[in-house]
C-alpha positions in Angstrom: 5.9 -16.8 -28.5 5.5 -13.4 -30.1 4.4 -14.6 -32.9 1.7 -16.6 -31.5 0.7 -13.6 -29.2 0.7 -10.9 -32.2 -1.6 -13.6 -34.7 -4.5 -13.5 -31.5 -4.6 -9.8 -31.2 -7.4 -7.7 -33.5 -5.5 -7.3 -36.9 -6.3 -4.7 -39.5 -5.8 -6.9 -42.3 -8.3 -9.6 -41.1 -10.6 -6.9 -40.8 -9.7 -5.2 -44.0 -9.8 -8.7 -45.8 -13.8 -9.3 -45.4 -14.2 -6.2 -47.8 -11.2 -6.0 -49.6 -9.6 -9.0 -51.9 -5.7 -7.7 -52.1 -6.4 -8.0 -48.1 -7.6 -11.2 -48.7 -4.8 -12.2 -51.3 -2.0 -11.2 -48.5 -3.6 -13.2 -46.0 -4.1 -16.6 -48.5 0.0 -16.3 -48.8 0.6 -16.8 -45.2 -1.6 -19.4 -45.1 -1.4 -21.0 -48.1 1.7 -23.6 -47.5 0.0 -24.0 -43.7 -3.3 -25.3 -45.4 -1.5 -27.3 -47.9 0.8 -29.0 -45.6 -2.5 -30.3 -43.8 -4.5 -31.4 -46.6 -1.2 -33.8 -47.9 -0.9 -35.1 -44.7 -4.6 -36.2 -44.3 -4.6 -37.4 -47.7 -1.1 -38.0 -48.6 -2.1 -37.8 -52.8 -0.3 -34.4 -53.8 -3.1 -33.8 -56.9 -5.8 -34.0 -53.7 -3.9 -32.3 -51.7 -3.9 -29.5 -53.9 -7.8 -29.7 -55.2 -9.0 -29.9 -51.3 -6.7 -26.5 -50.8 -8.0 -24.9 -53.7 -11.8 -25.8 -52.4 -10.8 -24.6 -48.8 -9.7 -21.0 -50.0 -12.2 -20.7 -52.9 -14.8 -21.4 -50.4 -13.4 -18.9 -47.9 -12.8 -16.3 -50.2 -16.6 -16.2 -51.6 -18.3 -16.8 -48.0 -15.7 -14.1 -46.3 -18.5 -11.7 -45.7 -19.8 -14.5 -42.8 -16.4 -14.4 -41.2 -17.0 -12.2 -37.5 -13.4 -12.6 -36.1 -10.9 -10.4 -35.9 -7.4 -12.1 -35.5 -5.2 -13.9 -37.7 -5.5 -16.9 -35.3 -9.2 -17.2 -36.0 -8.5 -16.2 -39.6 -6.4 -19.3 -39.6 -8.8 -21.7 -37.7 -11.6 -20.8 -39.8 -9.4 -22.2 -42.5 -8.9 -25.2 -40.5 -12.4 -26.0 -40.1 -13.1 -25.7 -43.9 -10.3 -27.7 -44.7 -11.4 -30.4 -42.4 -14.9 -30.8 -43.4 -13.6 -31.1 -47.4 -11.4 -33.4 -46.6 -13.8 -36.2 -44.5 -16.2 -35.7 -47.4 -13.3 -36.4 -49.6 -12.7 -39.6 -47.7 -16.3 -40.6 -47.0 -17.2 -40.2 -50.4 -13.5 -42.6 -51.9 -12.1 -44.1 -48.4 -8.4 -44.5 -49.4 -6.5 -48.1 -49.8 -5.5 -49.3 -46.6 -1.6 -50.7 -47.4 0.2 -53.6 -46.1 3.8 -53.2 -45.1 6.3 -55.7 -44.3 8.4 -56.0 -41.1 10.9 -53.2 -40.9 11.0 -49.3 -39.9 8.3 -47.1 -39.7 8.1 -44.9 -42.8 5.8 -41.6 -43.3 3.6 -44.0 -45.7 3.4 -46.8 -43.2 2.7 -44.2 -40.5 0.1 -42.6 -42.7 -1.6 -46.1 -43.5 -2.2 -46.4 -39.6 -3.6 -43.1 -38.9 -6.2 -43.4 -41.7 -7.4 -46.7 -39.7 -8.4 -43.8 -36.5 -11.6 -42.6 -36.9 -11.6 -39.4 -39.3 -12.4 -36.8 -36.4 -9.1 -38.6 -34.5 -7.4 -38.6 -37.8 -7.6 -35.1 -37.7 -6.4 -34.2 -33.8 -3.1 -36.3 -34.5 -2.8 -34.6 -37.4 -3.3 -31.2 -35.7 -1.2 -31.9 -33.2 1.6 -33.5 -34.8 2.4 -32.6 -38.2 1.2 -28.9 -37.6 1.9 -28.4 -34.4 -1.0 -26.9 -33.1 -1.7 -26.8 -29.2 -4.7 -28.2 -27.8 -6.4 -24.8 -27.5 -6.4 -24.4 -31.1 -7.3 -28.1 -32.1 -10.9 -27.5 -29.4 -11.2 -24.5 -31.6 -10.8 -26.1 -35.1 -12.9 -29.4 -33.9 -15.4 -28.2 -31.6 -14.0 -30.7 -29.0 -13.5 -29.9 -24.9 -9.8 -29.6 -24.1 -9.9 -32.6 -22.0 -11.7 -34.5 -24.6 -8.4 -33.6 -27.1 -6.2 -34.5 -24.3 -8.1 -38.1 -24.3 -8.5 -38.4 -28.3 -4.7 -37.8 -28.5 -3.8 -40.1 -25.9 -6.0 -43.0 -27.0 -5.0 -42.5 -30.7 -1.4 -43.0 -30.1 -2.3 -46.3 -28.1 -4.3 -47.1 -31.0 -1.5 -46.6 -33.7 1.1 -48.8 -31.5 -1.3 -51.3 -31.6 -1.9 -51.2 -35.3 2.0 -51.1 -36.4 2.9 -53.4 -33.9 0.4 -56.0 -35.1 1.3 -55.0 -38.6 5.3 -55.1 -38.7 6.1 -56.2 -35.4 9.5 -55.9 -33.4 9.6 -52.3 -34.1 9.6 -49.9 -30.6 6.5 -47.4 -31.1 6.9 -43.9 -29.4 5.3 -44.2 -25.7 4.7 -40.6 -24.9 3.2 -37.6 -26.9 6.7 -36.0 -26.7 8.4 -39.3 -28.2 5.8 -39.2 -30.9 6.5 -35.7 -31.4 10.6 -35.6 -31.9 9.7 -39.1 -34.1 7.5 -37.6 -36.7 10.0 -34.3 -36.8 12.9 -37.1 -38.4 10.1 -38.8 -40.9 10.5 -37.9 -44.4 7.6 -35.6 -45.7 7.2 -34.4 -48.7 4.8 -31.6 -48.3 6.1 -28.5 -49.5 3.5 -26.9 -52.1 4.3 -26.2 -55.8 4.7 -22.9 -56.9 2.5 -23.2 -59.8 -0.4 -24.3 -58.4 -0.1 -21.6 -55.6 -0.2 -18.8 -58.1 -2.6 -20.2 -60.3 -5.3 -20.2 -57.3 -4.4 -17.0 -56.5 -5.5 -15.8 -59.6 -8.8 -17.3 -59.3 -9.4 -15.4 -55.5 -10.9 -12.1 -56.8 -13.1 -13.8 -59.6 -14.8 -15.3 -56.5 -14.1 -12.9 -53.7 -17.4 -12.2 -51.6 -19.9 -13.8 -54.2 -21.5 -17.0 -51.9 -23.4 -19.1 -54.4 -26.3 -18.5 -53.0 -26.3 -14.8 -54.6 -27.7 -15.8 -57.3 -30.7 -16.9 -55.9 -31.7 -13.3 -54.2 -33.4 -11.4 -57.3 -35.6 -14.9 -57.6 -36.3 -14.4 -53.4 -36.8 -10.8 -53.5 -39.3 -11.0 -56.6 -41.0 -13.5 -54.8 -41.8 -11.4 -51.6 -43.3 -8.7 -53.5 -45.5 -10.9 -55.2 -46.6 -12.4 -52.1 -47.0 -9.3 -50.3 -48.9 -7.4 -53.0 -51.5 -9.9 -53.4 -51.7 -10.3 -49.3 -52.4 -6.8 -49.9 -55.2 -7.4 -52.7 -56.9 -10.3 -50.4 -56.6 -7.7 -47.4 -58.3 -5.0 -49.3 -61.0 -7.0 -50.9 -62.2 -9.0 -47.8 -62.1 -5.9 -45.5 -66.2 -4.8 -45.2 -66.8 -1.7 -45.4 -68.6 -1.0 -42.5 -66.7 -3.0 -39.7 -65.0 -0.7 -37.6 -61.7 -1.9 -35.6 -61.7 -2.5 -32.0 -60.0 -0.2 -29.9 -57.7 -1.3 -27.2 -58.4 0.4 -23.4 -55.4 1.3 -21.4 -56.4 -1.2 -18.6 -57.1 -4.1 -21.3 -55.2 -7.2 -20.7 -53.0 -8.5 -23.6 -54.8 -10.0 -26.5 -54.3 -13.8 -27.1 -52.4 -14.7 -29.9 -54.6 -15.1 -33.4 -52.1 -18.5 -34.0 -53.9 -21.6 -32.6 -52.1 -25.0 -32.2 -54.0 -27.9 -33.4 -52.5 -30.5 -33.3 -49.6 -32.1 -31.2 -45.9 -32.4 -33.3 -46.8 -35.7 -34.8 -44.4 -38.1 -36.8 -46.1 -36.4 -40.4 -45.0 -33.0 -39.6 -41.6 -34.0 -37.6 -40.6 -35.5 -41.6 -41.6 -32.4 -43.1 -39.3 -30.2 -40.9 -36.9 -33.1 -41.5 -37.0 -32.5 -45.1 -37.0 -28.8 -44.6 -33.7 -29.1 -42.9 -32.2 -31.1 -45.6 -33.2 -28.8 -48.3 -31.2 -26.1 -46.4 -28.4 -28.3 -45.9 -28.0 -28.5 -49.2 -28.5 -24.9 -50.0 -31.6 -25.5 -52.5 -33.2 -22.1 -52.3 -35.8 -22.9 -55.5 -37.3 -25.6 -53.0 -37.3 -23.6 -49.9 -38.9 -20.9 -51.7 -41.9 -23.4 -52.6 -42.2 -24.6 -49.3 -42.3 -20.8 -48.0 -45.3 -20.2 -50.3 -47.3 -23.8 -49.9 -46.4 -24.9 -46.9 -48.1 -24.9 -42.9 -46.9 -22.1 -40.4 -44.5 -24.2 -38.9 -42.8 -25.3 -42.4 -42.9 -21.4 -43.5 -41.5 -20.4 -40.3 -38.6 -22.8 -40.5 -37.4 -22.1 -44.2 -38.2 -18.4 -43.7 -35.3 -18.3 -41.5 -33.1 -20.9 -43.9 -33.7 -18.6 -46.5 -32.4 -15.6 -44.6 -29.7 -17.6 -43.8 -28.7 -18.7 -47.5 -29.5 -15.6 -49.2 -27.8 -13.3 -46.5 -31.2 -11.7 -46.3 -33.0 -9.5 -43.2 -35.3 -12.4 -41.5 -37.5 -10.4 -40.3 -38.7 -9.7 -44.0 -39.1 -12.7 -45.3 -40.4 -14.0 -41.9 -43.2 -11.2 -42.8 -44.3 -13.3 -46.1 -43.9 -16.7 -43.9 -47.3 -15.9 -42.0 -50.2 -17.2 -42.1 -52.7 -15.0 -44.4 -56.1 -16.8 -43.7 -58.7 -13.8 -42.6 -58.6 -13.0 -38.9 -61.3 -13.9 -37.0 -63.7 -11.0 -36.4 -64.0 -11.2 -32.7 -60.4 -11.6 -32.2 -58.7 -8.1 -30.8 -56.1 -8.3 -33.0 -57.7 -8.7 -35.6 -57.0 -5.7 -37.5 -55.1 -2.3 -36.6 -56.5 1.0 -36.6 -56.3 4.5 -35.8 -54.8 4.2 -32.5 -53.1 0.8 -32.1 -50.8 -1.8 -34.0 -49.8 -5.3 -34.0 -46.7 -6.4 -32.6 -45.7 -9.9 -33.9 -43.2 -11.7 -31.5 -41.3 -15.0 -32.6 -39.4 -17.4 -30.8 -36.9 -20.2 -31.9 -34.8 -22.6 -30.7 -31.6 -21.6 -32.4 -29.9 -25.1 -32.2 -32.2 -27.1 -34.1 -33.7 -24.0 -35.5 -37.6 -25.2 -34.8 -40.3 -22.8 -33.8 -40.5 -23.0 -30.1 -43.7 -23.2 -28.7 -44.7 -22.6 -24.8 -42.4 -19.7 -24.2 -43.3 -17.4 -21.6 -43.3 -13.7 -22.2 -43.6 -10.8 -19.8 -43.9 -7.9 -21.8 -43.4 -4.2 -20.2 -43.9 -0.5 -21.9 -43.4 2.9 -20.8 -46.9 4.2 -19.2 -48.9 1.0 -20.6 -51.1 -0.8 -18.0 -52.0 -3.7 -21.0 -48.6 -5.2 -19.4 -48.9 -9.3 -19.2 -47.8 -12.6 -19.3 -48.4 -14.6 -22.2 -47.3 -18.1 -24.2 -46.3 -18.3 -27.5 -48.4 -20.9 -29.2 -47.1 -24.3 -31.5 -45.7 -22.1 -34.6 -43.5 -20.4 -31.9 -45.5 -17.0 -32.1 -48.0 -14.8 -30.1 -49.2 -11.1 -31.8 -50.2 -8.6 -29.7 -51.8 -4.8 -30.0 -50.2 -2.0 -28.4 -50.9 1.4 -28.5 -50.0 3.6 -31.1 -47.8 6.1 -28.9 -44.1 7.3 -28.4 -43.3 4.8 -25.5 -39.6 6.2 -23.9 -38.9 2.5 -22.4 -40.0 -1.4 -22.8 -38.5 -4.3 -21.6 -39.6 -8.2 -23.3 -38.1 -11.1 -21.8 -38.9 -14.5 -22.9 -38.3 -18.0 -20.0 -38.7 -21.6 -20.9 -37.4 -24.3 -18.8 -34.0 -26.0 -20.5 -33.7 -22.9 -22.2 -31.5 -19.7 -21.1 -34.0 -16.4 -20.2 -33.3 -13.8 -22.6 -34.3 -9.9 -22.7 -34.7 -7.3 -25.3 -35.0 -4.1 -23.9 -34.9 0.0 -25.1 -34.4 3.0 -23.3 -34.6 6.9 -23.7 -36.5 6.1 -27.3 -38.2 9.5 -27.3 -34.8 11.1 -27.2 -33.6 9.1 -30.0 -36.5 9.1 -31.9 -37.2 5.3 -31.7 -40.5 3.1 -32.5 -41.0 -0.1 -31.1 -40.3 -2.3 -33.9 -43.4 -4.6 -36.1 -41.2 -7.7 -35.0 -39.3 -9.4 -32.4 -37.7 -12.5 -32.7 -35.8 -14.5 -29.8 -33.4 -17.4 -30.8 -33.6 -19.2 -28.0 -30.6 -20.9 -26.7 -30.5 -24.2 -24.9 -28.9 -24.0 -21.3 -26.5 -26.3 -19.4 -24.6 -26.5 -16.5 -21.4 -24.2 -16.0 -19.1 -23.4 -13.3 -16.1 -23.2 -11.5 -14.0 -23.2 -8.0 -13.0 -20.2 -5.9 -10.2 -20.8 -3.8 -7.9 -18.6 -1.6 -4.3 -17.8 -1.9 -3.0 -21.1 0.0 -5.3 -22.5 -2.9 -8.1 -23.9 -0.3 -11.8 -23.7 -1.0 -13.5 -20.7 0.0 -17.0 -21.7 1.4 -20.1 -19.4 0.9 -18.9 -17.0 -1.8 -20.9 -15.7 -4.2 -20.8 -15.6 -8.2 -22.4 -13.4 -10.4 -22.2 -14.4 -13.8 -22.6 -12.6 -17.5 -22.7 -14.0 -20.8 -23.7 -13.2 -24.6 -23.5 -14.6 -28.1 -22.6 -11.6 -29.9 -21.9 -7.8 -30.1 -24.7 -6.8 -32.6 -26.9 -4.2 -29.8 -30.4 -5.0 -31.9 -30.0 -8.9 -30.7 -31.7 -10.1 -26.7 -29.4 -10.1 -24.0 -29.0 -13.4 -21.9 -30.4 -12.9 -18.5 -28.5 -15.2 -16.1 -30.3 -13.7 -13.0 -29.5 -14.5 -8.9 -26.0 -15.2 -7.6 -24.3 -19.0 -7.2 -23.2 -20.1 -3.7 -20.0 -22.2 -3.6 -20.3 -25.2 -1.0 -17.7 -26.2 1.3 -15.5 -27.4 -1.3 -15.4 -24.5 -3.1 -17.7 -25.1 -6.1 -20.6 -23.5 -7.3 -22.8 -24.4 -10.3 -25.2 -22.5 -12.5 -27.8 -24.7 -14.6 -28.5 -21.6 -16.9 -25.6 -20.7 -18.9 -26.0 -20.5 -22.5 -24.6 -23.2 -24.7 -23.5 -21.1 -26.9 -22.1 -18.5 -25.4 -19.0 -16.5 -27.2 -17.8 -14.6 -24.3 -18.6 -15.3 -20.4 -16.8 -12.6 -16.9 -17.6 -13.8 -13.1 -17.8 -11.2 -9.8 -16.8 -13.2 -7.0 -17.3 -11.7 -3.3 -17.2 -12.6 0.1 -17.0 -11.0 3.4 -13.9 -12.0 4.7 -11.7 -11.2 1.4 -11.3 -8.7 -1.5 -14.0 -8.7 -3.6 -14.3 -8.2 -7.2 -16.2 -4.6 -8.2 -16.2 -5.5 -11.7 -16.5 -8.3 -13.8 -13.9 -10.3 -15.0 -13.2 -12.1 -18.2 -13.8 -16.4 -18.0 -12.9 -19.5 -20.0 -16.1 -20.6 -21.6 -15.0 -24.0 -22.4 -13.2 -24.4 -18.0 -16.5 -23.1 -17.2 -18.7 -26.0 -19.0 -16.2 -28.1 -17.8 -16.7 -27.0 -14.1 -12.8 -26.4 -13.7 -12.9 -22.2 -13.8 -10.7 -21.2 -10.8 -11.3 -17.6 -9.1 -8.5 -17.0 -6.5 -9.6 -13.9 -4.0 -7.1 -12.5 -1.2 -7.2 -11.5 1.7 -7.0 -7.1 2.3 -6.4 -4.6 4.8 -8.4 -3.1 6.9 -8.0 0.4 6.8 -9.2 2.4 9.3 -9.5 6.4 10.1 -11.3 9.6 11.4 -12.8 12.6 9.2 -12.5 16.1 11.3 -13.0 19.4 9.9 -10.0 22.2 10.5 -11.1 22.6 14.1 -10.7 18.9 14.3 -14.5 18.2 15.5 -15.3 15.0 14.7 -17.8 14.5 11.4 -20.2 11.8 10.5 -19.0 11.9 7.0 -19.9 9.3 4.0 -17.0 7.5 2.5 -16.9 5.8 -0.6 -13.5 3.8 -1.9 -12.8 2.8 -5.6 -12.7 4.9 -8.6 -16.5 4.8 -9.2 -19.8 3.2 -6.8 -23.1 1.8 -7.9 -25.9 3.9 -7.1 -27.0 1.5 -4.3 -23.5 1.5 -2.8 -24.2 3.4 0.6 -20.5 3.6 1.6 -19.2 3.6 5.1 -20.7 6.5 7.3 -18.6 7.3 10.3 -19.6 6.9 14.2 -20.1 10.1 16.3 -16.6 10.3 16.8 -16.1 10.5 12.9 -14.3 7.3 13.0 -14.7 4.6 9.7 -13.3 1.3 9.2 -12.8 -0.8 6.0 -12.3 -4.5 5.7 -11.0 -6.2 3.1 -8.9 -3.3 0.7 -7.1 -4.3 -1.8 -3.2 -4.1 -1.2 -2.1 -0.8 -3.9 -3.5 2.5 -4.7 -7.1 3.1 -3.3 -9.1 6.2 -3.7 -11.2 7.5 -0.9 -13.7 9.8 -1.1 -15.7 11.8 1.5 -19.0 13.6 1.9 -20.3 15.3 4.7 -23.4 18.0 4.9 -22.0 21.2 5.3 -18.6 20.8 4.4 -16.3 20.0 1.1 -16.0 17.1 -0.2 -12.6 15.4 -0.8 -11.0 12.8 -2.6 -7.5 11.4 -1.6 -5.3 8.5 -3.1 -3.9 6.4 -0.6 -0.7 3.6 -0.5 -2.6 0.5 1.0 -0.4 -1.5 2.6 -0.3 -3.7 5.7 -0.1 -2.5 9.3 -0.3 1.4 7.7 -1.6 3.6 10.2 -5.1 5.2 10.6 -6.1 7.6 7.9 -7.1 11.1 8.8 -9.3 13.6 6.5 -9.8 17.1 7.1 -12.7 18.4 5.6 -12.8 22.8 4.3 -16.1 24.6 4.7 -18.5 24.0 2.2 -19.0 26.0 -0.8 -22.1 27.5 -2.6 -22.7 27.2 -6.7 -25.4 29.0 -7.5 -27.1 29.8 -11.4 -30.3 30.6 -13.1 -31.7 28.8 -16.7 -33.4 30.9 -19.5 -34.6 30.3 -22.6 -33.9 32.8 -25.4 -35.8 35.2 -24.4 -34.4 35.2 -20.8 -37.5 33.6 -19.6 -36.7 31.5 -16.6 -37.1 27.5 -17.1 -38.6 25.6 -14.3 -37.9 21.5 -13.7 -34.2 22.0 -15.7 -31.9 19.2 -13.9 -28.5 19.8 -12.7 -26.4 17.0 -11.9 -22.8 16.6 -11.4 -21.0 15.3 -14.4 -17.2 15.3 -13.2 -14.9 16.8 -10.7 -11.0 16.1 -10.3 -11.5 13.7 -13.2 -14.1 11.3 -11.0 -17.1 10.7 -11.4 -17.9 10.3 -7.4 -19.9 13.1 -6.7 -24.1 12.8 -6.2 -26.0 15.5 -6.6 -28.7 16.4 -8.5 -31.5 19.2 -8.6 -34.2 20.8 -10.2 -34.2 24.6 -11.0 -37.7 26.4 -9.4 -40.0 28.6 -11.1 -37.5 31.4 -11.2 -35.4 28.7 -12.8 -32.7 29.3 -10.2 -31.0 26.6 -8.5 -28.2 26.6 -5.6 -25.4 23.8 -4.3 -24.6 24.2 -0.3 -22.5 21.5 0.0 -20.2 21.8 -3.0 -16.2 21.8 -3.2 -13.9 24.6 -4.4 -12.8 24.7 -7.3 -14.3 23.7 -11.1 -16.9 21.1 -10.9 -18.3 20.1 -14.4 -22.0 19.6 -14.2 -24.9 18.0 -17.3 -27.9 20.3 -17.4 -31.1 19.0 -19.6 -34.7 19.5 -20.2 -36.9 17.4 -22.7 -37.8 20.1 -25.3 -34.7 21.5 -25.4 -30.5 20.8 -26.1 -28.8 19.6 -23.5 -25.5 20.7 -22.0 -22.4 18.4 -21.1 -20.1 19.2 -18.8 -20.4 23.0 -18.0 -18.1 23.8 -15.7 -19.2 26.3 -12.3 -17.1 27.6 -9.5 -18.2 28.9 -5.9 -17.0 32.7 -6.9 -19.4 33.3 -9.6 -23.4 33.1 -9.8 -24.2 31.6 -13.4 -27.3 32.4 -16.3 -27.0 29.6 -18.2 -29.5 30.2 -21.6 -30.9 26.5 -23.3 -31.9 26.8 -26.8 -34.8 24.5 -28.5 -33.9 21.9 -31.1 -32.9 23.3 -34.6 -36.4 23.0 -36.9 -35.5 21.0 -39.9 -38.5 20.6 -41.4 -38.8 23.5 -43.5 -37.0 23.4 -46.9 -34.0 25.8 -47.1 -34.8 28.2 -50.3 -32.3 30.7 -49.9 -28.6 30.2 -50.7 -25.8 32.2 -49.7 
């Protein structure tokens, strides 16, 4: 068991192996026998055994820069896969002998003879789960099957074999349960122990091949052929351009442009071959052909082996989508014609990234910083629609992109002038195909919890340029406890749920899910029931306040809390059983922040709240000059980030806290223009100048030297 729980934690030599091929070498001799012992017993010829294992780690060692995961497990199941798909080519390509055996016991080559009658991805589940002992959560990784699926497969193949060997030889008991078949194949006599030889021999071969995909050798020709493309895009550009046409200029109130890409014609059965053959020429990596297609083809067909080629080549799409467009002269009257001055084009792409077709009909809503142009608009048949925005430092935009069947997804930037951010020339959406997900939330008795609602969060990877999935609204179970969502992404690599409902404890953040129990409909969420926990907040002549209080270790900004009556009593329902924080805020007094035992039938909580405390301070610039509009804002106090406030220094640049508590509070002070300070920490006692400087000036060269 500690095994198994070490190989699925993050591993530095999985991560190290991607780059680094003694990494690599280290991890091929763990998993060398592992790989072997499958391949021999889905083949049973030793020489194939060993040619399938050599193709397996060969193939893995040159592709390793693809590899994302991060534990040995996933190492090892990546393995799997590749081994797999060699080895029902193999079979598809020379389908073994089936052998006759006479009556008699059931030997490993009868046994064997049997399971190569199953159908090749069954062949490979018994095999899995057998001879290698795998569980059924690794096999759904390594075959892309649903758990209960396995379950099924297993089940029906060992029903299968009975009937094959009992037809076959006859008077001979078959195993009737998984765990029969299991302690039966542990006392057959195979042979599958590697040969030392051949292990080192492939080992030797590793770093000849390590990170070099085949397709390499096709980039110089790719490259090459996007700068020739571009440069005479250029040349055509430059020639047809009149001399005296001048560009329109977009108004602030304009609406968005329509896109300069037209769709002619419906998908007809012509052009459904020619993606067809497009997606064939990928499949079997011929670059050369590709390449052809991206320089003859429609905008469709360049579109579609633009992002093969990027793909294959390990290339940035958004480049070579770049050469992929079309080049005929714009129309004159269209706005986006041409750029100028004050404006450029923004070209936006969308794809559906399972059968990895431009995806036409996509509705954008497109949002940016101060920008009235702001619209709705459909991408047209090639799956594109270019716009022109102004040429100007936005600080925010938001895209999102909705079709129906498909999962809405947003691409969104903030504080850009800080950060010194453009909006980009390109945005592409891979649109992902939804489906139906869900689960049950039950109580502690394990009965259905009626009217609670889900929130749900999901993505496909960690890379912070790609569009988040927007699953938006919350999911209602019914009276049986179940709720459904028809917009979860197919998919999805990682999935957490917030369940509440009035009458129990509810989740504050989100928790982790099962992706495959949630397309199955079978993810549980159990909630208890709390405490109520009730109190009075007085100050130190025990007079009653109508304080604020907020539990938990942090609230959202829309959290109001629990203000108290006019006899400064509060109530909570539902508290988690355990250590709570409570904190309190009341006008003219000190806040305060006390960690408290829930437990049942505690008694009522009482706060006693100081007098408040002032923190006062004044901003200058370097030359003592006050700054007006600086903000102030609580950063910290006790370690919590609980206190609000937040103010503006006035045109003395002095600002002043009433309401604060004694002792250090840590506080972020900021002005665009100038650096910002984190966490400066200001008592009641003292009264503060605090000087902000103006960003260091790179620009000019540095000529003297020390």
């Amino acid at each position: 068991m500690a095994k198994a729980e070490a190989e699925n934690v993050r591993d530095a030599l999985v991560s190290r192996s991607v780059t680094d091929s003694a990494a690599f070498g280290l991890l091929y001799d763990i998993y060398y026998e592992k790989i072997f012992s499958y391949c021999i017993n889905r083949v049973l010829s030793r020489q194939t055994a060993e040619d399938l294992t050599s193709t397996t780690f060969l193939s893995a060692a040159r592709n390793i820069s693809r590899f994302k995961g991060k534990t040995r497990t996933e190492f090892a199941d990546r393995l799997y896969i590749t081994a797999s798909a060699k080895i029902d080519l193999y079979l598809k390509k020379q389908p073994p002998e089936i052998q006759s055996f006479e009556s008699g016991a059931i030997t490993w080559p009868l046994l064997h003879s049997a399971i190569l009658r199953l159908k090749p991805k069954d062949q490979a589940v018994v095999i899995l789960r057998f001879f290698e002992n795998l569980t059924v959560d690794r096999i759904v990784e390594i075959t892309s099957l649903r758990p209960n699926v396995v379950r099924i497969r297993i089940a029906e193949s060992l029903d299968k074999l009975k009937e094959i060997l009992e037809a076959q030889i006859g008077g001979t008991e078959f195993p009737n349960t998984e765990k029969q078949f299991e302690d039966f194949v542990k006392k057959l006599n195979i042979d599958n122990l590697p040969d030392a030889a051949h292990k080192a021999r492939l080992r030797a071969k590793i770093p000849t091949v390590f990170n070099q995909p085949e397709t390499e050798k096709y980039r110089p020709i790719l490259y090459l052929f996007i700068g020739i493309v571009f440069l005479t895009a250029l040349g055509l550009t430059l020639w047809y351009r009149p001399a005296d046409r001048t560009p329109p200029v977009p108004q602030r109130s304009a609406k968005l442009p329509k896109s300069t890409a037209e769709a002619n014609l419906p998908l007809g059965q012509e052009e459904a071959s020619r993606l067809e053959k497009i997606k064939k020429l990928a499949s079997e990596g011929n670059i050369p052909e590709l390449i052809e297609v991206l320089k003859t083809g429609d905008a469709t067909s360049r579109l579609l082996a633009a992002k093969f080629l990027a793909e294959l080549t390990d290339s940035n799409f958004a480049d070579i989508i770049k050469i992929a467009l079309p080049t005929e002269e714009a129309d004159s009257d269209s706005p986006v014609a041409q750029e100028d001055e004050e404006a450029k084009t923004l070209l936006i792409t969308t794809i559906d990234k399972k059968a990895n077709l431009p995806l036409a009909d996509v509705k954008l809503q497109l949002l940016f910083d101060g920008w009235t142009g702001t619209s709705e608009v459909l991408t047209d048949k090639p799956g594109q629609h270019q716009i022109l925005i102004p040429k100007q430092d936005f600080d925010w935009f938001r895209i999102s992109a909705a079709k129906d069947g498909y999962v809405n997804m947003t691409i969104a930037r903030q504080d850009m002038k800080r950060l010194k951010l453009l909006v980009p020339a390109m945005i592409s959406f891979e649109m992902l195909r939804a489906i139906e997900a869900g689960g049950i939330v039950q109580d502690e008795e394990f009965e259905p919890i009626e009217g609670a609602e889900v929130r749900i969060l999901a993505d496909f990877g960690e890379n912070p340029e790609l569009p988040k999935i927007d699953i938006s609204g919350t999911f209602q179970t019914d009276v049986n406890g179940i709720w459904k969502c028809d917009s979860f992404p197919e998919d999805a690599m990682r999935a957490s749920l917030k369940v509440s409902h009035p009458n129990y404890v509810s989740q504050d953040i989100y928790q982790p899910a099962t992706i495959e129990q949630l397309k199955d409909l079978q993810y549980i969420t159990i909630l208890e029931q709390g405490v109520t926990v009730t109190g009075q907040v007085l100050d130190l002549q025990e007079q009653p306040l109508q304080a604020t209080l907020f539990r938990g270790f942090y609230h959202r900004p829309d959290d109001k809390g629990v203000t108290c009556d006019e006899d400064g009593r509060f109530w909570f329902d539902n508290v988690s059983v355990g250590n709570e924080v409570f904190f309190v805020q009341c006008k003219r007094a000190a806040p305060q922040i006390q960690q408290v035992d829930v437990h049942p039938n505690m008694p009522p909580l009482i706060f006693y709240l100081e007098p408040a405390n002032t923190i006062r301070g004044k901003v200058v610039d370097i030359n003592d000059n006050p700054i007006k509009d600086v903000t102030v804002e609580v950063s910290s106090w006790q370690g919590f980030n609980l206190l609000n406030f937040e103010t503006k220094t006035d045109a003395n640049g002095s600002f002043q806290w009433t309401d604060a508590p004694a002792g250090e509070i840590l506080f972020n002070i900021s002005k665009p223009g100038y650096l910002n300070i984190r966490d400066f920490g200001m008592k009641s006692e003292n009264d503060y100048v605090i000087p902000l400087f103006p960003p260091p000036d790179i620009s000019d060269d540095i000529t003297d030297q020390p």
